[in-house]
Structure formats: structure tokens, C-alpha cells
Backbone as ProteinMPNN parsed JSONL, in Angstrom:
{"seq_chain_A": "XXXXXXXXXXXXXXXXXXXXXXXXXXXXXXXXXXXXXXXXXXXXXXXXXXXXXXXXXXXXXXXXXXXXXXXXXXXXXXXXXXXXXXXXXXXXXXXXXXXXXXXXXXXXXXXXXXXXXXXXXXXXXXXXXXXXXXXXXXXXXXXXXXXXXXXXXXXXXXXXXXXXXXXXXXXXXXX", "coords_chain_A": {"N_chain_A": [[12.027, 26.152, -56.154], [9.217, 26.328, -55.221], [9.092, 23.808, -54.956], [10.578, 23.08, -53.241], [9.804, 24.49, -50.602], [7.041, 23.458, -50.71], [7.782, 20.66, -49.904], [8.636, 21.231, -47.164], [6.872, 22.379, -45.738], [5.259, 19.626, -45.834], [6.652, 18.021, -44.536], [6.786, 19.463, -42.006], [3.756, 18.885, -41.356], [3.942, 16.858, -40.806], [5.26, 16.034, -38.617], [4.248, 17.371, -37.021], [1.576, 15.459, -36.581], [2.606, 13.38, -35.014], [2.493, 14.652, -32.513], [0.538, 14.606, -31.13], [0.141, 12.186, -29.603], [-0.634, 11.339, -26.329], [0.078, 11.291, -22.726], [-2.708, 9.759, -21.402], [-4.522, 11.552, -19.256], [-4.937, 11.201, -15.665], [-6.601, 10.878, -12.375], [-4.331, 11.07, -9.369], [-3.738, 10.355, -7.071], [-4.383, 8.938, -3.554], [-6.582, 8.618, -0.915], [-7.383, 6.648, 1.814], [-9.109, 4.35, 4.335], [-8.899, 2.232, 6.902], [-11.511, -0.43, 6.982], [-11.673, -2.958, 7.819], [-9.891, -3.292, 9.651], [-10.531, -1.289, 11.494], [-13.233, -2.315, 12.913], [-11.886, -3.866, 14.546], [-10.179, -2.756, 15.944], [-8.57, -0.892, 15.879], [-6.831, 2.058, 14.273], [-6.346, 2.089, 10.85], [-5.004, 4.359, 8.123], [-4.104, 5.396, 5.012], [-2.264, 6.741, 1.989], [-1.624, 6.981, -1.45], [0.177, 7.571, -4.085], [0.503, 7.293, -7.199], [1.789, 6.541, -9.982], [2.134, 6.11, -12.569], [-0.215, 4.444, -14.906], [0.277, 1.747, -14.159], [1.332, 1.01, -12.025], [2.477, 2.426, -8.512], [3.169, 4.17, -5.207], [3.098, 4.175, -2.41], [1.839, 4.858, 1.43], [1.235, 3.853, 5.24], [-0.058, 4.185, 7.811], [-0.962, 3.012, 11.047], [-2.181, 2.966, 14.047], [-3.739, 1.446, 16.857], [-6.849, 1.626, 19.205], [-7.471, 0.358, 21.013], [-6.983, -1.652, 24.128], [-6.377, -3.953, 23.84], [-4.487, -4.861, 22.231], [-1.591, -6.848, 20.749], [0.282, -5.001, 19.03], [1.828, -1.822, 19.122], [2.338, 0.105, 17.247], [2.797, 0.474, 13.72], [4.066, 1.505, 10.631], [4.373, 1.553, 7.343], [5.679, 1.764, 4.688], [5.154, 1.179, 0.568], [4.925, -0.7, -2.676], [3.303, -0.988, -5.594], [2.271, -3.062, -8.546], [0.017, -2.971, -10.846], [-2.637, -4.87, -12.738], [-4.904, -4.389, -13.809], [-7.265, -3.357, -16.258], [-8.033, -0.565, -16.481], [-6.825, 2.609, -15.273], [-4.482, 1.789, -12.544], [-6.146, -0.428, -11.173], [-7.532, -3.111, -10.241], [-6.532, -6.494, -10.135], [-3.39, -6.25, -7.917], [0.156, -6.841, -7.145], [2.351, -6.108, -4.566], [5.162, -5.353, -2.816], [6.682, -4.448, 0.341], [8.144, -2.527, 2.898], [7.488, -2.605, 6.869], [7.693, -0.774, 9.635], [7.643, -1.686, 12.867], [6.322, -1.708, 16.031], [5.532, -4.086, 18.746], [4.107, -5.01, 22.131], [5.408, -6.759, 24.104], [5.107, -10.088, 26.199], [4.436, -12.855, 28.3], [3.309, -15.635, 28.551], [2.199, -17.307, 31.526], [1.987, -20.854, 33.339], [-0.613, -21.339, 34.022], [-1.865, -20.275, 31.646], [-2.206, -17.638, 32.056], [-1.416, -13.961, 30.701], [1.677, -12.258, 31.457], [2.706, -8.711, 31.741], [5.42, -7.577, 30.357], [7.005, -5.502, 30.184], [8.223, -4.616, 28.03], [9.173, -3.531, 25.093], [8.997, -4.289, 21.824], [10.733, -3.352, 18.775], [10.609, -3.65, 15.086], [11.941, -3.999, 11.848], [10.376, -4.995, 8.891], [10.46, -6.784, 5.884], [8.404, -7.666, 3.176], [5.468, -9.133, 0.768], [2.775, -9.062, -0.945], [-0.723, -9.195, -1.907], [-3.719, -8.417, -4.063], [-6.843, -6.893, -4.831], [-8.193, -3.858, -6.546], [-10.76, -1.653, -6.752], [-12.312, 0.814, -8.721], [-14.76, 3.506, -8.556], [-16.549, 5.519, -11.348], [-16.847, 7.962, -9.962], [-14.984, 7.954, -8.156], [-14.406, 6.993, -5.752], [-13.12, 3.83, -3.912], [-12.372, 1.053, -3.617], [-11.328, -1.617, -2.146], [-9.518, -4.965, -1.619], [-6.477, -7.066, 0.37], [-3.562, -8.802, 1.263], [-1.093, -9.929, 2.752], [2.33, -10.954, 3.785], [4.902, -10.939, 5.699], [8.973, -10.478, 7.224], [10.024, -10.222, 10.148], [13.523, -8.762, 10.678], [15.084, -8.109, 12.407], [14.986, -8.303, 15.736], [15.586, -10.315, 18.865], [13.995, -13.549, 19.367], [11.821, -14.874, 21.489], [11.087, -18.054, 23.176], [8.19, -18.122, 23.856], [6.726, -16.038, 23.135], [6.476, -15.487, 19.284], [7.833, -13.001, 17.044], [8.867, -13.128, 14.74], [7.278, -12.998, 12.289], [5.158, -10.846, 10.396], [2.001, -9.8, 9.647], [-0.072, -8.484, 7.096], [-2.599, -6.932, 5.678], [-6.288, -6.035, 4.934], [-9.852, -4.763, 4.225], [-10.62, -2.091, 2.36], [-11.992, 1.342, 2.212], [-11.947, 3.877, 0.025], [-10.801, 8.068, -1.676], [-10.178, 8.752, -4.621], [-8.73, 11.103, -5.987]], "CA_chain_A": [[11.759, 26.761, -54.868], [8.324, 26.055, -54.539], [9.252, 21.754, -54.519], [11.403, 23.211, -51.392], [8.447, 25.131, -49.547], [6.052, 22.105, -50.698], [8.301, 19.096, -48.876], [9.01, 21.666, -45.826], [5.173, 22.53, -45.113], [4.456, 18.412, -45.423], [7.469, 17.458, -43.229], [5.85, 19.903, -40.383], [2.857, 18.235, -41.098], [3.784, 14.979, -40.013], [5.898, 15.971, -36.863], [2.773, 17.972, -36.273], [1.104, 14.589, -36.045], [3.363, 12.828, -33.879], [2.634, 14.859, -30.891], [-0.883, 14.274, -30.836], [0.214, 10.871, -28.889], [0.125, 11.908, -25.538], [-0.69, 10.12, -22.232], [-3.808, 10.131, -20.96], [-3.981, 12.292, -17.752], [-6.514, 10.797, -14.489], [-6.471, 10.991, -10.729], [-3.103, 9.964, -9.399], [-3.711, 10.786, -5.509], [-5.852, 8.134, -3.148], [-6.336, 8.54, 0.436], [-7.829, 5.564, 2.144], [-9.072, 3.77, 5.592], [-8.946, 0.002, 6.643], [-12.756, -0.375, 7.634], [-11.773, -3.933, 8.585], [-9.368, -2.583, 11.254], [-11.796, -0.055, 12.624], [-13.807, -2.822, 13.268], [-11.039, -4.569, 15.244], [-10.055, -1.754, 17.074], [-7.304, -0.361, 15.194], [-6.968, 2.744, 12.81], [-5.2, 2.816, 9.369], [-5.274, 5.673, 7.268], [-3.069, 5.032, 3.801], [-2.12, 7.794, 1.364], [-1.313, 6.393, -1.652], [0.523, 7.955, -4.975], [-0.211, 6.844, -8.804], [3.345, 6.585, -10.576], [1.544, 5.736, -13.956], [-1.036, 3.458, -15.013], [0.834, 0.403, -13.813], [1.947, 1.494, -10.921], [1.714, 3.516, -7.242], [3.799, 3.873, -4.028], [2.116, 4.509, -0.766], [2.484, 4.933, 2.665], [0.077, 3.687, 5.718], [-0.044, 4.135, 9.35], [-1.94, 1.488, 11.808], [-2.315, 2.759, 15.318], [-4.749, 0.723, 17.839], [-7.234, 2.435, 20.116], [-7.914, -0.024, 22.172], [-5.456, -1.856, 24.752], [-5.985, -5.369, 24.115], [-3.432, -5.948, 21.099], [0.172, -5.916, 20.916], [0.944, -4.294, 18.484], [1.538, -0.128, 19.447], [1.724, 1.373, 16.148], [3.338, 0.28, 12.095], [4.603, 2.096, 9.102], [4.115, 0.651, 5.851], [5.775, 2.004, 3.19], [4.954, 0.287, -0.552], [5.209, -0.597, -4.092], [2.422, -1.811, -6.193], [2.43, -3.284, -9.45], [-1.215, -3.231, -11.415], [-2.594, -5.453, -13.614], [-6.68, -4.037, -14.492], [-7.403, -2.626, -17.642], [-8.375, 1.026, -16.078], [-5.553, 3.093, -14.341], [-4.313, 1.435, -11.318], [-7.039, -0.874, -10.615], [-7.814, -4.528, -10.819], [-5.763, -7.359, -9.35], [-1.971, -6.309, -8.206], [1.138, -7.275, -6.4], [2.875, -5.587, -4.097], [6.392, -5.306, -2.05], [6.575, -3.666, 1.437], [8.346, -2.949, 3.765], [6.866, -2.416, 7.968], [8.855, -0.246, 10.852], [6.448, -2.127, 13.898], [6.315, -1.903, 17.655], [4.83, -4.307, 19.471], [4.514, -5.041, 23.494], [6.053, -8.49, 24.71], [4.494, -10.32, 26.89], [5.03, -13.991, 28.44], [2.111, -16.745, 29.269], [2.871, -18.532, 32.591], [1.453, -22.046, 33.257], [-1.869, -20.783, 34.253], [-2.459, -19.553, 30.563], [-2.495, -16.03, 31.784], [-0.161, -13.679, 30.479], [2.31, -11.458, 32.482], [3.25, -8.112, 30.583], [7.096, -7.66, 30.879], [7.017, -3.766, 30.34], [9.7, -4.588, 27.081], [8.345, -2.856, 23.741], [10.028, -4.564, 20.894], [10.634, -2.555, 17.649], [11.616, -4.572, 14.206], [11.676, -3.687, 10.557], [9.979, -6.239, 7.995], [10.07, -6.823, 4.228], [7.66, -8.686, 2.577], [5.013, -9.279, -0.572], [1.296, -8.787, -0.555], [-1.624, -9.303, -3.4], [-4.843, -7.726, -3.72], [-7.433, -6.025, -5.672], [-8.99, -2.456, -6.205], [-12.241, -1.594, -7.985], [-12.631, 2.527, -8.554], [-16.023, 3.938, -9.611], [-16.352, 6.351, -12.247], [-16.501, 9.152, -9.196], [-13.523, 7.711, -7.65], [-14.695, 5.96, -4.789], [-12.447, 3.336, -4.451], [-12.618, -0.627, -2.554], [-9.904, -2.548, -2.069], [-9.034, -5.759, -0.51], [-5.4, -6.916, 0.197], [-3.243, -9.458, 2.156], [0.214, -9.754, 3.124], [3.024, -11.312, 4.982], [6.378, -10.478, 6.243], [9.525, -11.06, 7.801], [10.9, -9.034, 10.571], [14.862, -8.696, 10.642], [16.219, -7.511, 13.713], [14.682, -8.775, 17.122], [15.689, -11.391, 19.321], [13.046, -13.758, 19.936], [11.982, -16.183, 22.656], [9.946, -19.316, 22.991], [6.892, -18.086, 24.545], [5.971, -15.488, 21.602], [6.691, -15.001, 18.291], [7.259, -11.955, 16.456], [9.248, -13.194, 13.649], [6.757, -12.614, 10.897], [4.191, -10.553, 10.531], [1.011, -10.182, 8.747], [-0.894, -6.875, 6.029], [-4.629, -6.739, 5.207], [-7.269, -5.658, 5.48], [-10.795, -4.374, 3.585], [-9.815, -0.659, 2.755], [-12.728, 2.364, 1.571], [-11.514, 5.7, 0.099], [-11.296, 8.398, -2.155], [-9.059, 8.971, -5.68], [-8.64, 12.481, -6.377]], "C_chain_A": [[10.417, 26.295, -54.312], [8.156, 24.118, -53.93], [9.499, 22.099, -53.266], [10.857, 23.016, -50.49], [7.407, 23.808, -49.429], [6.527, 21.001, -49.448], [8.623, 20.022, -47.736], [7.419, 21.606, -44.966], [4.217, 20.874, -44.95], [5.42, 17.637, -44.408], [6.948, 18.225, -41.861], [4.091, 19.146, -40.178], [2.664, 16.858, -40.32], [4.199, 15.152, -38.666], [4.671, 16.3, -36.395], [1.891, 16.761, -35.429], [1.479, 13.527, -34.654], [3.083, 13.244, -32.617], [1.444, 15.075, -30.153], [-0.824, 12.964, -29.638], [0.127, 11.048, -27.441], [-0.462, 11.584, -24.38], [-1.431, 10.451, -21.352], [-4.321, 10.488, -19.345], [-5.356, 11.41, -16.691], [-5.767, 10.975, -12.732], [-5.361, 10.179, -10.56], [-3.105, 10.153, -7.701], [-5.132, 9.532, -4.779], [-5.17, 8.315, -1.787], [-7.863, 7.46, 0.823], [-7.761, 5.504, 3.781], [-9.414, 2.445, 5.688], [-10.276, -0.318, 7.553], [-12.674, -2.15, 8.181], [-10.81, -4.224, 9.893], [-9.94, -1.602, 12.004], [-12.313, -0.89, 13.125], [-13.11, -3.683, 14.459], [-10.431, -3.679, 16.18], [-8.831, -1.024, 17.061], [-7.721, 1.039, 13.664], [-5.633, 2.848, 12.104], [-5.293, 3.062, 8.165], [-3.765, 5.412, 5.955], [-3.038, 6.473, 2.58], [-1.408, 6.981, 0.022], [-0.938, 7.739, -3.405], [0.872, 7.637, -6.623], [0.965, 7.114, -9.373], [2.447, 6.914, -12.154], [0.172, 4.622, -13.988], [-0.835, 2.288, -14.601], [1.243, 0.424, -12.274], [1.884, 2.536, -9.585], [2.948, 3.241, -6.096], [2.791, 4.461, -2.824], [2.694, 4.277, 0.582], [1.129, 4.51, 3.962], [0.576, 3.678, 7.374], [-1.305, 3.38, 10.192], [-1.34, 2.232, 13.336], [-3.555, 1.855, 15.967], [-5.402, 1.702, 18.603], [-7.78, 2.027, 21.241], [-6.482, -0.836, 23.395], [-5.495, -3.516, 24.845], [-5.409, -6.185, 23.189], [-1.902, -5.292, 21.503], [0.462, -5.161, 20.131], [0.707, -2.054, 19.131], [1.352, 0.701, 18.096], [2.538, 0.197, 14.679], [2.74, 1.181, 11.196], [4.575, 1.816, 8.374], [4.202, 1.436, 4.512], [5.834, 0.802, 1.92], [4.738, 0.541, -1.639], [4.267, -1.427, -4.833], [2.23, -1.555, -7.973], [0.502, -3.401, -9.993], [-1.241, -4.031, -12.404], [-3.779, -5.585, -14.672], [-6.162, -2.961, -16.17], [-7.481, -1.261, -17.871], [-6.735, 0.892, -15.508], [-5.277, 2.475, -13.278], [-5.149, 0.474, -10.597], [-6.714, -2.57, -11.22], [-6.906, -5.48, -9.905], [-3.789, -6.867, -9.702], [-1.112, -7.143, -7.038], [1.739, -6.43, -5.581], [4.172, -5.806, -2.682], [5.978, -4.061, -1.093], [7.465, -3.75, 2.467], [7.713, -2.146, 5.749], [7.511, -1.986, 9.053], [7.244, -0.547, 11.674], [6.947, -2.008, 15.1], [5.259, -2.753, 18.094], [5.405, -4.398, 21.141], [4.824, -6.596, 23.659], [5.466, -8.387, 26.046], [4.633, -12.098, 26.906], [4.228, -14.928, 28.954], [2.757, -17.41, 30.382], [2.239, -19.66, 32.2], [-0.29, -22.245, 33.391], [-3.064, -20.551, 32.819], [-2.507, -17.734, 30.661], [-1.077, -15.179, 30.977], [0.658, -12.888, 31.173], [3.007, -10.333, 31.496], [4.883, -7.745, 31.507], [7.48, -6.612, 30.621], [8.094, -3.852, 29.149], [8.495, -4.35, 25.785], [9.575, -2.806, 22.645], [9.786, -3.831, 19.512], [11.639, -3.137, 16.376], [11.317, -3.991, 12.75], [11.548, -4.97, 9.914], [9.914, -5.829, 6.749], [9.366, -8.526, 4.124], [6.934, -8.816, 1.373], [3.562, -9.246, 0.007], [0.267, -9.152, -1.937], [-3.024, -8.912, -3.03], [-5.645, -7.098, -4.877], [-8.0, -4.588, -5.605], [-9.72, -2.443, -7.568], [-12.176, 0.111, -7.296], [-13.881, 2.708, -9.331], [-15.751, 5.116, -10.346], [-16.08, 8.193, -11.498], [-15.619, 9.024, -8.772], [-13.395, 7.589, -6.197], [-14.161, 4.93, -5.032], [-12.742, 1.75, -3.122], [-11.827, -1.055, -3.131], [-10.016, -3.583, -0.81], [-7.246, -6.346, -1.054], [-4.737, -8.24, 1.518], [-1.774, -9.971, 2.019], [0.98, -10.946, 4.09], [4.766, -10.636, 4.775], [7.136, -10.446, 7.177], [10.347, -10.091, 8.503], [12.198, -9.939, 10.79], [15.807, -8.553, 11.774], [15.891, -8.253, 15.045], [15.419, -10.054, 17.212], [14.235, -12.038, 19.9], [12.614, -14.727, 20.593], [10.94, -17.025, 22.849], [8.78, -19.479, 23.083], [6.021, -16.855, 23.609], [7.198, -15.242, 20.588], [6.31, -13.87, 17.652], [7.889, -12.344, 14.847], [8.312, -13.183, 11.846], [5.534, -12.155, 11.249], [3.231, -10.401, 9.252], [0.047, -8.685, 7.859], [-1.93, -7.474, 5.668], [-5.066, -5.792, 5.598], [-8.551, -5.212, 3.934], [-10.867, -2.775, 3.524], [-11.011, 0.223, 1.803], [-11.286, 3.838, 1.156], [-11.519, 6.469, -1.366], [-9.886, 8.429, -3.532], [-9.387, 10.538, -6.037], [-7.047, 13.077, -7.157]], "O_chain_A": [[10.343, 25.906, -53.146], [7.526, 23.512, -53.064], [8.899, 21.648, -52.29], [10.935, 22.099, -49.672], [7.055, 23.271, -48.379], [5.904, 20.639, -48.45], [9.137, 19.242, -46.934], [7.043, 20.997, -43.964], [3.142, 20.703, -44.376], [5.019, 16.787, -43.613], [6.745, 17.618, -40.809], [3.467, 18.971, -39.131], [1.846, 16.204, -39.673], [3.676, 14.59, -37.704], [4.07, 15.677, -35.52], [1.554, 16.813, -34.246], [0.813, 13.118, -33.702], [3.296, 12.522, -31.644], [1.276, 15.529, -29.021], [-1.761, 12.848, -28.848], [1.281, 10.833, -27.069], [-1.678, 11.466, -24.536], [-1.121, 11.29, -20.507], [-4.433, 9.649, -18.452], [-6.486, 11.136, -17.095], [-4.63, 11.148, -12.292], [-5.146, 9.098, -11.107], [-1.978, 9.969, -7.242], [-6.266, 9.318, -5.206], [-3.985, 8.256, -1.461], [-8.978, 7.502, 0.304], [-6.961, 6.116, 4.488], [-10.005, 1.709, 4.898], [-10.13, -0.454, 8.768], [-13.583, -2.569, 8.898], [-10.925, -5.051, 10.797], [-9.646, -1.27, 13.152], [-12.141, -0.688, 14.327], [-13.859, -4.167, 15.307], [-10.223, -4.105, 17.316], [-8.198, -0.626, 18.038], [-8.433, 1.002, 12.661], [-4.522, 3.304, 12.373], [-5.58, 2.287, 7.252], [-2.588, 5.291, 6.293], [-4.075, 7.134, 2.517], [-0.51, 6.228, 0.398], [-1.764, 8.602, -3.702], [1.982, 8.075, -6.925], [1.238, 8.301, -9.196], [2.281, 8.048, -12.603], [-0.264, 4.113, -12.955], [-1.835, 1.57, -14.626], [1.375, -0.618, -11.632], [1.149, 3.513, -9.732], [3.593, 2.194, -6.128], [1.805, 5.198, -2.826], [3.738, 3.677, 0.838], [0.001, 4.869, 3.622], [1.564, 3.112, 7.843], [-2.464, 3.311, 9.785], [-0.174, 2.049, 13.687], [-4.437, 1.662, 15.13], [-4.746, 2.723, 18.809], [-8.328, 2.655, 22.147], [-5.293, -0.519, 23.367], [-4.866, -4.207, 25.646], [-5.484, -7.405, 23.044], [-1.362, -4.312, 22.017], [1.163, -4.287, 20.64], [-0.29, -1.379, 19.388], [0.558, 1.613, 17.866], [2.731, -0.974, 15.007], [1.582, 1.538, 10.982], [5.558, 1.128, 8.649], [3.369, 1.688, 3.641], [6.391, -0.279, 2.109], [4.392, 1.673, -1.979], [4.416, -2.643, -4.713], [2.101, -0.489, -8.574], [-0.197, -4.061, -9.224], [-0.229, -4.164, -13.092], [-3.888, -6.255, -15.699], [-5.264, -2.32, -16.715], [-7.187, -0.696, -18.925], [-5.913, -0.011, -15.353], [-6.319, 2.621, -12.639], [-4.974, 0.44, -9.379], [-6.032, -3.028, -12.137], [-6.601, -4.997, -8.815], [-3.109, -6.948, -10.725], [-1.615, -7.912, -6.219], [1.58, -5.389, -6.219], [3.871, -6.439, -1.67], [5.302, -3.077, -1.392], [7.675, -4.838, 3.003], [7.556, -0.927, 5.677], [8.056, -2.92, 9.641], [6.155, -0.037, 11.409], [8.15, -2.233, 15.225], [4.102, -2.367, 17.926], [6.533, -4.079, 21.515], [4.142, -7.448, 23.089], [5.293, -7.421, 26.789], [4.874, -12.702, 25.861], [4.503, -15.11, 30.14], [3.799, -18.042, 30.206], [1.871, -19.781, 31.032], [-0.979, -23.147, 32.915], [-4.293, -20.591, 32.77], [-2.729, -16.886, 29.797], [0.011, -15.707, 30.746], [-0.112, -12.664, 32.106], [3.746, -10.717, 30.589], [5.239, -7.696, 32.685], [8.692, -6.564, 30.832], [8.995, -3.029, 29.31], [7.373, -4.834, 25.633], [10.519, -2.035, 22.474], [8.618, -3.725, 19.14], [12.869, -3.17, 16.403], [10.211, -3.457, 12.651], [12.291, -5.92, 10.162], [9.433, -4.747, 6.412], [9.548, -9.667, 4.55], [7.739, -8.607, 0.465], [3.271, -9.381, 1.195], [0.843, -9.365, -3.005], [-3.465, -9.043, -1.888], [-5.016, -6.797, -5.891], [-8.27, -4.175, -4.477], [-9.543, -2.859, -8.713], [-12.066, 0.534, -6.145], [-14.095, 2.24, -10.449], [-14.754, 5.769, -10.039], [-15.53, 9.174, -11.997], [-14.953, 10.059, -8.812], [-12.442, 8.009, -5.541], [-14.326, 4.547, -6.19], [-13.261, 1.759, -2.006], [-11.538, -0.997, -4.326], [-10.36, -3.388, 0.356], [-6.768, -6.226, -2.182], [-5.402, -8.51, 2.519], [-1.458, -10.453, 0.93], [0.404, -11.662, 4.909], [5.413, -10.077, 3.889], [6.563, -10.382, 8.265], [11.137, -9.316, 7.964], [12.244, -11.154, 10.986], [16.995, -8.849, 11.908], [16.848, -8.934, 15.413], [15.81, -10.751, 16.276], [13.469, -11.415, 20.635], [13.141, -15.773, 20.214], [9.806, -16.592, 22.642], [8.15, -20.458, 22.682], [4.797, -16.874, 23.482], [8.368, -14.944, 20.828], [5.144, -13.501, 17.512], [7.357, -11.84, 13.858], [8.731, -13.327, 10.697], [4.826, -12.684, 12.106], [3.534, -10.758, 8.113], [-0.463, -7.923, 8.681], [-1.964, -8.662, 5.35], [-4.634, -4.897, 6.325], [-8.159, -5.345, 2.775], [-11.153, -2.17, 4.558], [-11.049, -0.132, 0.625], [-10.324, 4.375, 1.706], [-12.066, 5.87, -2.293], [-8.735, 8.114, -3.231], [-10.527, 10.873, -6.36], [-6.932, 14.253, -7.505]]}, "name": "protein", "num_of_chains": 1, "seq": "XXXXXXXXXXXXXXXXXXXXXXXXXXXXXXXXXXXXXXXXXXXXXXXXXXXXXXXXXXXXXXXXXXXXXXXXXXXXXXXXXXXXXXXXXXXXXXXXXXXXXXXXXXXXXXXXXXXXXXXXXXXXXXXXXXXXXXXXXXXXXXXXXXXXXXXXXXXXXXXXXXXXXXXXXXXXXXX"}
């Protein structure tokens, strides 16, 4: 009886050990702004969500505040792969795809342009690469750069919308 009790009280010992393994918890929330589109005359504000250590999805909105680009607004949902040694940081990859509006508009011979009151709206998938550095408070810098291919529009000789372009130099916080 007591052999019994003996090998029962060292078999809980070991499971016991086993569940010591267990994975190591940190900030999985980052909200962000693209301080090299502020500067251009555009804001976009990114929210971004920490899957695991390898990994994150996010979401970003890009309006303009001024009136001398085409574009009116983009959506940017995305998927990023990590490859730093910390949580989420360091050089990754990332898939995206972009619900965009811009305004069309048609150069005469002059060079000027003539706006044609038509506000085209296209969805794009594309790929991106980039880095992020987080400090130990969780202040976070990132740069990032992109392209992609919209799907739907018709488009005509005098502009192109068929592909568009993701960046930018991005501050913010990890919490």
C-alpha cells in the first residue's frame, strides 16, 4: 500500500511540473499615428491587435485635411507576421488589404487639370515590409512600406489608379 501512495504522490509531482510552462503574458493592444502623413496633410490613426508573439492584425484609417490630394479617405485592414526577438517587434511582413476613394480628375493640354466631379471607389490587396522598435515603457516607432493592386475600377489614360501605395513613419503607444 504504501509503494501505491509513494508512485501516486510522485506521479502528481511531475504533472505538477508540467504546468509551470506557461506563456509569457505582455501588452497585446497598440494604438498608433502616421507622423509622416500629418506632415503631408493627411491623418492616420491605426489600432492594432497582438495575436501572439509572432503575430498582430490591425486596422487603419487615412483621411486628408487638406484639399489638394486625391485621395478622400482608405481603410486598411492587416496581417503582420514578426520576426524580432521581443514580442511583436523587429523587422516584419505584412498582407493588406485597402477599401479607397479617390477624386478623378483629367489634365488638358495646358497641364492644368479639370476635376470631373466622379469619385472612384476600389478595393486593393497587397504586401508591405517594415520594422517596429518598442521601449521598455511601450512607446513604440515604426516604419513601413507597401504596395497594392486595386481590383475593380475602370481606368483611363490620363490617370492611373490601378495600384496603390502604404507607408509611412508611425509614433504610438502599446498598452
Amino acid at each position: 500500500m504504501r509503494k501505491i501512495l509513494f508512485l501516486l504522490v510522485c506521479l502528481t509531482g511531475f504533472s505538477s511540473f508540467a504546468q509551470e510552462n506557461e506563456i509569457p503574458e505582455f501588452k497585446r493592444n497598440e494604438l498608433k499615428g502616421n507622423a509622416l502623413f500629418l506632415v503631408l496633410g493627411s491623418f492616420e490613426a491605426t489600432y492594432e491587435r497582438l495575436l501572439n508573439e509572432e503575430s498582430g492584425i490591425g486596422i487603419s484609417v487615412n483621411v486628408p485635411f487638406t484639399n489638394d490630394q486625391d485621395v478622400v479617405f482608405s481603410i486598411t485592414p492587416y496581417y503582420r507576421f514578426y520576426f524580432g526577438k521581443k514580442p511583436a517587434t523587429g523587422f516584419f511582413l505584412e498582407g493588406f488589404g485597402m477599401l479607397n476613394q479617390v477624386d478623378d480628375y483629367v489634365y488638358d493640354y495646358n497641364g492644368y487639370y479639370q476635376d470631373t466631379n466622379k469619385t472612384i471607389t476600389d478595393f486593393a490587396f497587397g504586401i508591405g515590409v517594415g520594422g517596429k522598435w518598442v521601449s521598455k515603457r511601450g512607446v513604440l516607432v515604426e516604419i513601413n512600406a507597401g504596395v497594392g493592386r486595386n481590383l475593380f475600377s475602370e481606368y483611363n489614360d490620363t490617370r492611373d489608379y490601378e495600384f496603390i501605395g502604404r507607408g509611412g513613419i508611425t509614433v504610438g503607444y502599446r498598452f
